[in-house]
N, C-alpha and C positions, 0 to 999 in steps of 0.2 A: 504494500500500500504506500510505497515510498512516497507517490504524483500526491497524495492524499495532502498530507501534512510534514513538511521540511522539517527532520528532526523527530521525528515521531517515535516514542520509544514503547513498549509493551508498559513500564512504570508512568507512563506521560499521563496524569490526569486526564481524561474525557479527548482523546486522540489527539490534543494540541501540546504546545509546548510547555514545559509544566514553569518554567519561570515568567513567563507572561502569564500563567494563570495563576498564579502569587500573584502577580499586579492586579490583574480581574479582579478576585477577594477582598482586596482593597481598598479597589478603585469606587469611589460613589458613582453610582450608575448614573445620577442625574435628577432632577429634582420629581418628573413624574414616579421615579420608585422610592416607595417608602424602604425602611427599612425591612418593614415586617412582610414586604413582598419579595425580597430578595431572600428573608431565611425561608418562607414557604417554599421559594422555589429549590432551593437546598435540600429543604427536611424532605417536601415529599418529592423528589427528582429519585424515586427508590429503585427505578429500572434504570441499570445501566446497559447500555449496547454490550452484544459480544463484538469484540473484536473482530474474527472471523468472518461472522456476519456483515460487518460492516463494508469487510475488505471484498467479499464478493459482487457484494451492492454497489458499491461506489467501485469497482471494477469494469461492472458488465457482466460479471461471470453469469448470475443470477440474472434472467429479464423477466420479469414477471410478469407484465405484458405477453411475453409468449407463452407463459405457462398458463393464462389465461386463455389463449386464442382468441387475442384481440388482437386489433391492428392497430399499430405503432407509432405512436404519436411522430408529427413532422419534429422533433427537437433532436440535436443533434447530441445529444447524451454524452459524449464524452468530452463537447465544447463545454456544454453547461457545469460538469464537473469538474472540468479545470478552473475554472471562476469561483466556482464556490470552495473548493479544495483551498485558494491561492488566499482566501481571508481565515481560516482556521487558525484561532487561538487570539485575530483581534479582537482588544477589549471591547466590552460592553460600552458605548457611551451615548446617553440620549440626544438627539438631535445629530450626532456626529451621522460622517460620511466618508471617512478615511481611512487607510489602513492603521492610523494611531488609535482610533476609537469609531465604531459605527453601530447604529441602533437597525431594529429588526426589518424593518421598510427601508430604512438606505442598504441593507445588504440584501434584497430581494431585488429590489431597484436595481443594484449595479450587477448581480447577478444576470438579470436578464436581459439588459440592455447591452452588454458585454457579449454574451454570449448569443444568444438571437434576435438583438436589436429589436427589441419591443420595451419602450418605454412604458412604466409603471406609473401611477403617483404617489406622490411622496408619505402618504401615511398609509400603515396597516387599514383604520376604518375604510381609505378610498381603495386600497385597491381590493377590500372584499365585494365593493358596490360593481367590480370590471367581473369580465370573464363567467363563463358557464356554471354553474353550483353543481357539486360533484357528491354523490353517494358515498361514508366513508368504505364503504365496501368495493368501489368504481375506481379510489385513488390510483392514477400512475406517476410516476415517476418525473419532476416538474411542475408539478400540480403545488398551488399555495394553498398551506392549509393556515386556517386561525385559531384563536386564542381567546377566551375573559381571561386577563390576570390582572385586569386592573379594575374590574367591577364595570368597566366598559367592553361596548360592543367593539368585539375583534380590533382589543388593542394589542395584542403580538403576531408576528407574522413569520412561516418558516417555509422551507420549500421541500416537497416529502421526493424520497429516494426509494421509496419501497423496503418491505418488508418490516412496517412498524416504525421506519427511520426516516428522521426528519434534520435538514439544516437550519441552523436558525443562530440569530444572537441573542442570546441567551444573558438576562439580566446580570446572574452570578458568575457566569461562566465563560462569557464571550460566545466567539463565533466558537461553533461544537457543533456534533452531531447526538442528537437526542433518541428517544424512543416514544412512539405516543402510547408504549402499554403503563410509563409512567405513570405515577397515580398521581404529579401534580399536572397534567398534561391530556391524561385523559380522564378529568374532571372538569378540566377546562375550555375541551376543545367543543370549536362551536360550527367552522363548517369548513367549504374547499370551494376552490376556485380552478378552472382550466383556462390558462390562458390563450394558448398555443393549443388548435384545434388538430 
């Protein structure tokens, strides 16, 4: 999983670099997260990815799209996961937009624009109002999913890889790969979006 995350070591915290993710810990997210939204997302974050899993997923090895017998979304899967790969382990920061600090809508944002030039808008709320609403049983690979974690309508935003795994910038954690069987994640999740038909 080298292309995944530079430096990535089997002991690496949540597959990024574990001394930027000491700075994450740290780091105040920003004035929309309280404190006691960053330890939730902590205490109950109880599912971690396998590794393995991961490494197949954000491979290719795994398409679950064909293991479905569906037809293949137009995205080109391994543009998009070079992009989302190349910000693993930037910190959490609200309103940022950079690889020093970027919030959950600036890393979907550039994620996509980058990789198949489809501009997004700039908050999670707007860009759950774009794009197709997707079944979570329908999700493929590309697809935005949302979030309550701030008592608002789809205020976090990630982009899912299949097989329960989700990118995202994650309040305490930074950019990472998540799992939605997590119980802070799948209590909070609220819907999906297709962008790219």
């Amino acid at each position: 999983m080298a292309f995944l995350v530079a430096g990535c070591a089997p002991s690496s915290p949540r597959f990024g670099n574990g001394a930027k993710n000491e700075s994450v810990a740290t780091r105040s997210p920003g004035p929309r997260f309280s404190s006691k939204e960053v330890e939730e997302e902590r205490k109950e974050n109880d599912k971690i990815p396998d590794k393995k899993t991961v490494e197949k997923v954000v491979s290719g090895e795994r398409d679950f799209r064909k293991e479905k017998n569906e037809a293949i979304a137009p995205l080109d899967r391994s543009k998009m996961m070079r992009e989302i790969s190349k910000y693993m382990g930037v910190p959490y920061l609200h309103g940022g937009a950079s690889m020093k600090g970027i919030d959950c809508s600036a890393y979907t944002m550039a994620v996509y624009e980058k990789s198949v030039g489809k501009k997004l808008p700039r908050s999670a709320e707007a860009q759950y109002a774009i794009g197709t609403p997707v079944p979570f049983q329908d999700l493929k690979f590309g697809d935005l999913i949302f979030f309550n974690t701030t008592g608002e309508q789809a205020s976090h935003v990630g982009i899912y890889l299949g097989d329960d795994l989700f990118a995202h910038a994650s309040v305490s954690l930074g950019v990472t790969i998540s799992s939605l069987q997590s119980s802070y994640y799948e209590k909070r999740y609220e819907g999906a979006r297709r962008i790219i038909d």
